[in-house]
GURO-223019 format. One record per residue (C-alpha): residue number from 1; residue in three letters; x, z, y. Coordinates in steps of 0.25 Angstrom, whole numbers, plus 5000, padded with zeros to 4 digits. Each point is the difference from the previous one (the first is absolute). Example, Ala and Ser with C-alpha at 12.3 -4.5 7.8 and 13.67 -1.06 7.14 Angstrom:
2
@loza = 1 marza = ala px = 5049 pz = 5031 py = 4982 $
@loza = 2 marza = ser px = 5006 pz = 4998 py = 5014 $
// end
This chain:
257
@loza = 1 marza = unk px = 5191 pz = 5060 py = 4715 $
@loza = 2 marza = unk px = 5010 pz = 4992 py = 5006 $
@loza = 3 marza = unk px = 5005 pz = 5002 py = 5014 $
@loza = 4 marza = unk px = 4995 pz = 4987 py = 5005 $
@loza = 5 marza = unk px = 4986 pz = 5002 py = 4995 $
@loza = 6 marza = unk px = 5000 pz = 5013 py = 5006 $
@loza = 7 marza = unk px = 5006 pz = 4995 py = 5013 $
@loza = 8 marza = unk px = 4989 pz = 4987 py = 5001 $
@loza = 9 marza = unk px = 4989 pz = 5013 py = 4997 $
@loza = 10 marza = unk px = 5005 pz = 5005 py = 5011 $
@loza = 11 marza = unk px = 5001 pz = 4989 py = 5010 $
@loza = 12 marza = unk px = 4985 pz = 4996 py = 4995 $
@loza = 13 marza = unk px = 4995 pz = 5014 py = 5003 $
@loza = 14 marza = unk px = 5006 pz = 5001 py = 5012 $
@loza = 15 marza = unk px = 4994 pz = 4986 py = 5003 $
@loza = 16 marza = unk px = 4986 pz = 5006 py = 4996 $
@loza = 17 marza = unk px = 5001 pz = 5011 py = 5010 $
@loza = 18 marza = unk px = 5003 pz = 4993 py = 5012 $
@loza = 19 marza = unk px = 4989 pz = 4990 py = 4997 $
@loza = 20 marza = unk px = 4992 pz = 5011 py = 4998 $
@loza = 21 marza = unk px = 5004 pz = 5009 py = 5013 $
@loza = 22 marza = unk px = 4998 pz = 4984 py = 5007 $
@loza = 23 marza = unk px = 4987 pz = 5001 py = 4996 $
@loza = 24 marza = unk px = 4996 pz = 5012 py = 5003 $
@loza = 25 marza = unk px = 5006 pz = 4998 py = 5013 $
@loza = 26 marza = unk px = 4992 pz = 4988 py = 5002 $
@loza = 27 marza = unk px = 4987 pz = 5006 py = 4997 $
@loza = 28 marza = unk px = 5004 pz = 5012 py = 5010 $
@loza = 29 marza = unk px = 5002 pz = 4989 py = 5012 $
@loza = 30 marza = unk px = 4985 pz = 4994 py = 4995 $
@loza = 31 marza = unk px = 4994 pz = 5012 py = 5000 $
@loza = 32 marza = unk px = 5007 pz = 5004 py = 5015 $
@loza = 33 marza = unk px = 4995 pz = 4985 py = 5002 $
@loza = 34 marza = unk px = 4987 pz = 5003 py = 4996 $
@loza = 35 marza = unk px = 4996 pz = 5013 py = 5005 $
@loza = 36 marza = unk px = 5005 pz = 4993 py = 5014 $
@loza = 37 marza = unk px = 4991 pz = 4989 py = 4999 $
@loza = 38 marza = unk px = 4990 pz = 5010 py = 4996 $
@loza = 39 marza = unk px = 5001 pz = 5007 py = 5012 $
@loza = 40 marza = unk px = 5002 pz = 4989 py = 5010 $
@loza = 41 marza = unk px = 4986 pz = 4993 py = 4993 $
@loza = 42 marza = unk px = 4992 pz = 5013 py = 5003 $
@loza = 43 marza = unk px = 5005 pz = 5000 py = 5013 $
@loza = 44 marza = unk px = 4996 pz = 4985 py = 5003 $
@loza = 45 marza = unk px = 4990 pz = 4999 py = 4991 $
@loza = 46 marza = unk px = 4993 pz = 5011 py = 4995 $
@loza = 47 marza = unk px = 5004 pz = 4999 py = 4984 $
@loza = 48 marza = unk px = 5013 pz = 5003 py = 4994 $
@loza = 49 marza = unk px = 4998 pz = 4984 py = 4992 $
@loza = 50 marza = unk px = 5007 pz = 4990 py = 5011 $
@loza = 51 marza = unk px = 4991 pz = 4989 py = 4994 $
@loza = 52 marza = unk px = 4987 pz = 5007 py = 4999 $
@loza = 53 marza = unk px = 5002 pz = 5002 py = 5015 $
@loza = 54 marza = unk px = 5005 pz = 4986 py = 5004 $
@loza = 55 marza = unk px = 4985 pz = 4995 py = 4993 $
@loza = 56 marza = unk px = 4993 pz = 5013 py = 5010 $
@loza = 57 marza = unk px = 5008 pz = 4992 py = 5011 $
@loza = 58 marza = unk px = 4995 pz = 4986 py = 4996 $
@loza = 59 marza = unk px = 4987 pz = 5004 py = 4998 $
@loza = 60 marza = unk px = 4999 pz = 5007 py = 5013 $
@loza = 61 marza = unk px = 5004 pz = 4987 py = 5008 $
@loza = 62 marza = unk px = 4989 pz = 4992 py = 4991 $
@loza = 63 marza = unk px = 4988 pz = 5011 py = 5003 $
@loza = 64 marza = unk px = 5005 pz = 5004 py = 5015 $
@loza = 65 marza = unk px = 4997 pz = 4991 py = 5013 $
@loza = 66 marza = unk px = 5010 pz = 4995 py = 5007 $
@loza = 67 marza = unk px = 5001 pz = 5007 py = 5014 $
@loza = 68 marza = unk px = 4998 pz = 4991 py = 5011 $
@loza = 69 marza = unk px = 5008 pz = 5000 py = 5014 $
@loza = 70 marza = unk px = 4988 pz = 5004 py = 5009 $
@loza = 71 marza = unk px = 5001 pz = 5000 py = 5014 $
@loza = 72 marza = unk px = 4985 pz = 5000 py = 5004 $
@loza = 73 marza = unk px = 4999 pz = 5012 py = 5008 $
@loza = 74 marza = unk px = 5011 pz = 4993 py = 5008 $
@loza = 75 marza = unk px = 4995 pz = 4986 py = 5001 $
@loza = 76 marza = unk px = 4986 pz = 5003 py = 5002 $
@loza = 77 marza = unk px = 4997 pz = 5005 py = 5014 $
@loza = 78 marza = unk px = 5009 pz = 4990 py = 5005 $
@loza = 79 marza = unk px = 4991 pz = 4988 py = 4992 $
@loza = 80 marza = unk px = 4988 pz = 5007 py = 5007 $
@loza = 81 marza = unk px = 5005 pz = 4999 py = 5013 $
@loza = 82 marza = unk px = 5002 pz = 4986 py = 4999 $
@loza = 83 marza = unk px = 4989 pz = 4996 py = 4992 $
@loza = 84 marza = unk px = 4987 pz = 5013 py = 5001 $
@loza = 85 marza = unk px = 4992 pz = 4991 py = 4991 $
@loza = 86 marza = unk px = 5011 pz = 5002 py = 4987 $
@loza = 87 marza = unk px = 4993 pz = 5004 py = 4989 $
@loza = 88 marza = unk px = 5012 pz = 5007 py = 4993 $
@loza = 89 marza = unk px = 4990 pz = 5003 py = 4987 $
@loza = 90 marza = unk px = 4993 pz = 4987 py = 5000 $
@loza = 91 marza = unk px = 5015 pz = 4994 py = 5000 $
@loza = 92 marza = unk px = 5005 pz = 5008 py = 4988 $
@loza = 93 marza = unk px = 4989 pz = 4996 py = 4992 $
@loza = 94 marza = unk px = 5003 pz = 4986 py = 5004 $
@loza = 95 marza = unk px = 5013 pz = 5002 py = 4998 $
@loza = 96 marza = unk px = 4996 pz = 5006 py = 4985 $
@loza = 97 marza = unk px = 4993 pz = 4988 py = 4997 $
@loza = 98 marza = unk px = 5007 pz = 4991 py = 5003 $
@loza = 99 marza = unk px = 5012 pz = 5006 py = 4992 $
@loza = 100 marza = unk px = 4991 pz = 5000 py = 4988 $
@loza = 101 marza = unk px = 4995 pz = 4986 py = 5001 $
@loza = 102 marza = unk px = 5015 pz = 4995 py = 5001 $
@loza = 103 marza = unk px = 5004 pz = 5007 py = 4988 $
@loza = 104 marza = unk px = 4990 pz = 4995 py = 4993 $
@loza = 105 marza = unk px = 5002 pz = 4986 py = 5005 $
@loza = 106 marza = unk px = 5013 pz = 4999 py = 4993 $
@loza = 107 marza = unk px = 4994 pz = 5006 py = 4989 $
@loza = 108 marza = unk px = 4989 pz = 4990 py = 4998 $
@loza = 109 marza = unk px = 5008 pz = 4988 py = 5007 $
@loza = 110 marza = unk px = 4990 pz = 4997 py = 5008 $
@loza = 111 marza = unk px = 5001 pz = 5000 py = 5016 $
@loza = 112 marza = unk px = 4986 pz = 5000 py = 5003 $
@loza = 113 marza = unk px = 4999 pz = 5014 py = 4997 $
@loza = 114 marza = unk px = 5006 pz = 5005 py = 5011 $
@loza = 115 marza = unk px = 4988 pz = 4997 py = 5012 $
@loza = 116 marza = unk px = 5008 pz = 5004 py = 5013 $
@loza = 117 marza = unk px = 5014 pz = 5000 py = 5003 $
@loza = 118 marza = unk px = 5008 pz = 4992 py = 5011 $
@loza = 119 marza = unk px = 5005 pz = 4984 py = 4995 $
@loza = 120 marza = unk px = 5013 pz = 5005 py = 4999 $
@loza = 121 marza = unk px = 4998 pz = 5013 py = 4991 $
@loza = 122 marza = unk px = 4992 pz = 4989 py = 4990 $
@loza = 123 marza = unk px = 5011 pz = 4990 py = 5000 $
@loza = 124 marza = unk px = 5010 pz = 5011 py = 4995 $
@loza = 125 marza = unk px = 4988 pz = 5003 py = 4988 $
@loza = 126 marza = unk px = 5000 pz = 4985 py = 4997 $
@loza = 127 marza = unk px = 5016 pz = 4999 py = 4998 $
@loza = 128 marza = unk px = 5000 pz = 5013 py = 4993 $
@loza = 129 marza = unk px = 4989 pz = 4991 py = 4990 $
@loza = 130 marza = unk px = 5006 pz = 4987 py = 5001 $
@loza = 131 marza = unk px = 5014 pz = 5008 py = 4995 $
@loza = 132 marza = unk px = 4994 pz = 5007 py = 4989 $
@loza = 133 marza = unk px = 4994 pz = 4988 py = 4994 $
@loza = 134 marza = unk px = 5013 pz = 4993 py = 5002 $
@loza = 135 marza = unk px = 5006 pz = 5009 py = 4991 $
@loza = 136 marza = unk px = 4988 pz = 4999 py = 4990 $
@loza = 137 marza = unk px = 4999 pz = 5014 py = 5004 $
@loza = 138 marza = unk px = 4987 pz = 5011 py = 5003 $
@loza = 139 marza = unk px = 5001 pz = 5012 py = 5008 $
@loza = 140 marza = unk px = 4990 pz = 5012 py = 4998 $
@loza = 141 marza = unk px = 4995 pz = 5009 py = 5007 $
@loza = 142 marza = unk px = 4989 pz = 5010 py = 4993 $
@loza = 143 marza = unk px = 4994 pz = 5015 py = 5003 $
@loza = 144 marza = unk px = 5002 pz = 4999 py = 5015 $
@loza = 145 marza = unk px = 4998 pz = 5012 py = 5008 $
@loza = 146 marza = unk px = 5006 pz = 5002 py = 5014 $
@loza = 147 marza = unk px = 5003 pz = 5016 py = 5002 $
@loza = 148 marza = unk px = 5004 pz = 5000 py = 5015 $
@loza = 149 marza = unk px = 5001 pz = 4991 py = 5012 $
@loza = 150 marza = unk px = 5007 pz = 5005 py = 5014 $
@loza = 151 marza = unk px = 5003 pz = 4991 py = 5012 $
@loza = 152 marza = unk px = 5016 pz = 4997 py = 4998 $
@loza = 153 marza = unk px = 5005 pz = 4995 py = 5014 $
@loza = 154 marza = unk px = 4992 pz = 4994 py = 5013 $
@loza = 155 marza = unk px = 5008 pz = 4990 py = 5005 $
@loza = 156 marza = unk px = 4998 pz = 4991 py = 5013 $
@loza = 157 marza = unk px = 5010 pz = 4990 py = 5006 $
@loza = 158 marza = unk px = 5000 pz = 4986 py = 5005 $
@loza = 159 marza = unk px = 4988 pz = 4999 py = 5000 $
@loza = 160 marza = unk px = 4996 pz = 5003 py = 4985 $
@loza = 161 marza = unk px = 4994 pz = 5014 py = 4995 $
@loza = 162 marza = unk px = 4998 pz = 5003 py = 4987 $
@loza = 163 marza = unk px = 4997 pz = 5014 py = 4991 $
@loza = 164 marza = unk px = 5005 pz = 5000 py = 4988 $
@loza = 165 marza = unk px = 4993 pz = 5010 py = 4990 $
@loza = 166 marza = unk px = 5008 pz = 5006 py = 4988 $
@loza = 167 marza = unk px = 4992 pz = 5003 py = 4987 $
@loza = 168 marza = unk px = 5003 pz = 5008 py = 4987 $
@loza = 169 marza = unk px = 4994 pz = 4992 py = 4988 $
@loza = 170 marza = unk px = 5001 pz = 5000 py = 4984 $
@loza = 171 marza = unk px = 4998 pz = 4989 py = 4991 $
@loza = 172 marza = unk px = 5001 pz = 4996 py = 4987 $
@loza = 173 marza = unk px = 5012 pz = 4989 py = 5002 $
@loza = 174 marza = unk px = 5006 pz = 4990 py = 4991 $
@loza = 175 marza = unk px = 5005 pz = 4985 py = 4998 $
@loza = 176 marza = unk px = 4996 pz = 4991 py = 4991 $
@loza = 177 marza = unk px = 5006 pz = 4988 py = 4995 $
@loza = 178 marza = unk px = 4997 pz = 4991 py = 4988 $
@loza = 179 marza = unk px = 4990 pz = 5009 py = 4994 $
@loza = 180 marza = unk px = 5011 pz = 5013 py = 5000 $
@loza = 181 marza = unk px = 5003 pz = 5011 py = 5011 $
@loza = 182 marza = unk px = 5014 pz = 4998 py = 5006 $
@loza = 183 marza = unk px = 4998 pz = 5011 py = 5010 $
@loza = 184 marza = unk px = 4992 pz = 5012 py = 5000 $
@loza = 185 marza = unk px = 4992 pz = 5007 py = 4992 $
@loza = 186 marza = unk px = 4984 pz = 4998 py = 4997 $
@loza = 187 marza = unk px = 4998 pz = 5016 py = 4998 $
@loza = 188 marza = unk px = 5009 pz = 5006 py = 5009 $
@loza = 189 marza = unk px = 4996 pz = 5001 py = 5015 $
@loza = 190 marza = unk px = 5009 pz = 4998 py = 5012 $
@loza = 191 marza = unk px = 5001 pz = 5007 py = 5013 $
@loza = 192 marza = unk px = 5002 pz = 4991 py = 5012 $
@loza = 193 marza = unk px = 4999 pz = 4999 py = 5016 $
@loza = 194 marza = unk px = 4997 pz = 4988 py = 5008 $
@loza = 195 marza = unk px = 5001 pz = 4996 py = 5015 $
@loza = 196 marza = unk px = 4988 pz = 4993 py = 5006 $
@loza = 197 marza = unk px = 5001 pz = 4994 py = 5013 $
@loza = 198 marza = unk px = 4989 pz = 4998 py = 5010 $
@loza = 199 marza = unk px = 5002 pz = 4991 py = 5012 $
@loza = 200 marza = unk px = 4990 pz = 4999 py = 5013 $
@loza = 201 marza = unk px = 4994 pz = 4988 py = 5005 $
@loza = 202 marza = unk px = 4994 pz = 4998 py = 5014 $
@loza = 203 marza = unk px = 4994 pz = 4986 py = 4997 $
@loza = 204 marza = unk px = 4996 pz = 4996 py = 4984 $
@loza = 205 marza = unk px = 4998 pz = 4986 py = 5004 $
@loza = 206 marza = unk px = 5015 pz = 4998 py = 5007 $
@loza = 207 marza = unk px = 5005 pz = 5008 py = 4987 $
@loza = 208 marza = unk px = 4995 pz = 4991 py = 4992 $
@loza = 209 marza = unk px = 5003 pz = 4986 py = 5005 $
@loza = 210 marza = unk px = 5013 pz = 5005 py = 5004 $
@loza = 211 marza = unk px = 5004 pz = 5007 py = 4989 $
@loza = 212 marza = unk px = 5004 pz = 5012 py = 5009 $
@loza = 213 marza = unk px = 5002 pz = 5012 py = 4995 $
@loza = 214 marza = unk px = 5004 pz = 5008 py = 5014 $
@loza = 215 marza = unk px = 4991 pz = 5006 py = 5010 $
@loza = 216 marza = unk px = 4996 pz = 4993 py = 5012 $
@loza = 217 marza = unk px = 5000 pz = 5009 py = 5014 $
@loza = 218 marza = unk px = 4995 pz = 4990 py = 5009 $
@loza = 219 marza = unk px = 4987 pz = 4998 py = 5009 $
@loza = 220 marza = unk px = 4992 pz = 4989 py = 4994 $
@loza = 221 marza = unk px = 4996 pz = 4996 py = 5011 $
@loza = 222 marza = unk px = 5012 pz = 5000 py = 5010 $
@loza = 223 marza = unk px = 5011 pz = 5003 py = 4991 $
@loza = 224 marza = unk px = 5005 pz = 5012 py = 5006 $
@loza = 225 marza = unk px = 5007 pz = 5009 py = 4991 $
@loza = 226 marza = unk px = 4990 pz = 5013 py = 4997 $
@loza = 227 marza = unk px = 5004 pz = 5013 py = 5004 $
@loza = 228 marza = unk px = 5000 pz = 5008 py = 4986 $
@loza = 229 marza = unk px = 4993 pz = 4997 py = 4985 $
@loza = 230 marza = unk px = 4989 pz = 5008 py = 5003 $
@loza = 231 marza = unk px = 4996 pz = 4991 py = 5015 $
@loza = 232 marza = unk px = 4986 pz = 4998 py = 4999 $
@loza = 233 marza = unk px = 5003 pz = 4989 py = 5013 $
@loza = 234 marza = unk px = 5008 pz = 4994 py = 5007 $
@loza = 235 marza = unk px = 5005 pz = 5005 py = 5013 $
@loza = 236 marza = unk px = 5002 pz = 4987 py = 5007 $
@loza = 237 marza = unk px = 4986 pz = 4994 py = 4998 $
@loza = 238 marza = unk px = 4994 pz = 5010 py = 4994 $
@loza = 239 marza = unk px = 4997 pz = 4992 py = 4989 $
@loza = 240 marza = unk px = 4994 pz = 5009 py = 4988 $
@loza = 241 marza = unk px = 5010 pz = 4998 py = 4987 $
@loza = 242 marza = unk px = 4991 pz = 5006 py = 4989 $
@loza = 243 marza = unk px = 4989 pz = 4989 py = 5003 $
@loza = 244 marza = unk px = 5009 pz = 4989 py = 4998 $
@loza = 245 marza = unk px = 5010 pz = 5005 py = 4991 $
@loza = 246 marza = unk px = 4996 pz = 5004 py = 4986 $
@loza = 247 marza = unk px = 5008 pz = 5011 py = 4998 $
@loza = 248 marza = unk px = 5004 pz = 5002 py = 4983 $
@loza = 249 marza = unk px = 5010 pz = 5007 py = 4993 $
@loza = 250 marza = unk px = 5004 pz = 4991 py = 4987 $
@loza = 251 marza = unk px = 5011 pz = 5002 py = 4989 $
@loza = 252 marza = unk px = 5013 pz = 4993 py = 5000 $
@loza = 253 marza = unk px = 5009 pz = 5004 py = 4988 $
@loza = 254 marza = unk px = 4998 pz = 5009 py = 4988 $
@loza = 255 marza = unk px = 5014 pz = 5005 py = 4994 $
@loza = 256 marza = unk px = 5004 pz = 5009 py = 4990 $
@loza = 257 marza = unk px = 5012 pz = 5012 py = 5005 $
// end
């Protein structure tokens, strides 16, 4: 055998070593690698396979309500003092409703589903409509189930006061357009939370040809400013407030957060 040959024998074997010690390096930094990952997933998740707990995390946020920001042991007294006839259940029920009926408003595109609400919470509907049918476009809203409702924030100043309830719902959510979904799924649920506001009114009538949202804290017969929310007259003239002022809470907005 030739020196040359035995020299290129050599160079080939030495060649066939180092990929194999490269290789066998490799695979020690995978495994390291993956004992880590291992580790790090049992930690976070529970299972030594990453993807297998990526899925547990997902299907968590799809089965588990979202937590709402709730305040109601705050708020409430001080809505009682101001107002002793609140009825805080009757309101959340209302509140429920109401949350429902707009969902399936824009599910079913139709505005006449929603039977209470103030002018200016319809009129955002009715552009929400208008621009889904712009865009050839219909937005769903199935299996609706609201899990929680708590009062968020009691807010009073210049002359407007307003509750605005947060709820936790789920619903089946997705977008259609030209016969095909484009967004969402039609099998997968999704967990969600909403804002709804509520806004006082002293007078419906004013309200309604006005257009006025706020609250009106004046006498109606002398125009005095009222003492407080709760005033049952005034201390001017005495005139009584409840008996010419129809006192209704109503809902302004509805808004996803």
């Amino acid at each position: 055998m030739s020196a040359n040959l035995i020299g290129v024998m050599i160079i080939l074997g030495m060649m066939l070593a180092l990929v194999a010690a490269v290789g066998i390096g490799i695979y020690v930094i995978y495994r390291k690698i993956h004992r880590t990952v291992s580790s790090y997933s049992q930690t976070l998740f529970g299972t030594t396979d990453p993807l297998e707990g990526m899925r547990r995390i997902e299907m968590q946020q799809v089965n588990n309500p979202k937590s709402v920001s709730g305040a109601t042991d705050l708020y409430l007294p001080q809505i009682m003092r101001d107002f002793p006839e609140f009825h805080y259940d009757e309101i959340k029920v209302r509140a429920e409703n109401l949350l429902t009926a707009y969902l399936r408003c824009i599910d079913g595109a139709n505005l006449s589903l929603l039977t209470e609400g103030m002018e200016e919470l319809k009129e955002g509907l009715r552009m929400r409509l208008q621009m889904l049918q712009n865009r050839d476009s219909r937005e769903h809203f199935q299996r609706i189930a609201v899990h929680q409702t708590e009062i968020n924030q009691y807010r009073k100043e210049k002359g407007r006061c307003s509750i605005v309830l947060q709820s936790s719902v789920e619903y089946i959510h997705y977008i259609e357009k030209g016969g095909k979904i484009v967004q969402g799924k039609q099998d997968v649920k999704e967990q969600a939370r909403y804002n709804i506001e509520l806004v006082y009114i002293q007078d419906r009538d004013v309200v309604v040809h006005s257009g006025d949202a706020g609250l009106g804290l004046n006498c109606p017969n002398c125009g005095a400013p009222l003492p407080g929310l709760g005033a049952k007259k005034c201390v001017y003239c005495d005139t009584p407030v409840v008996e010419f002022n129809l006192r209704v809470w109503n809902f302004s907005a509805v808004k996803e957060v």
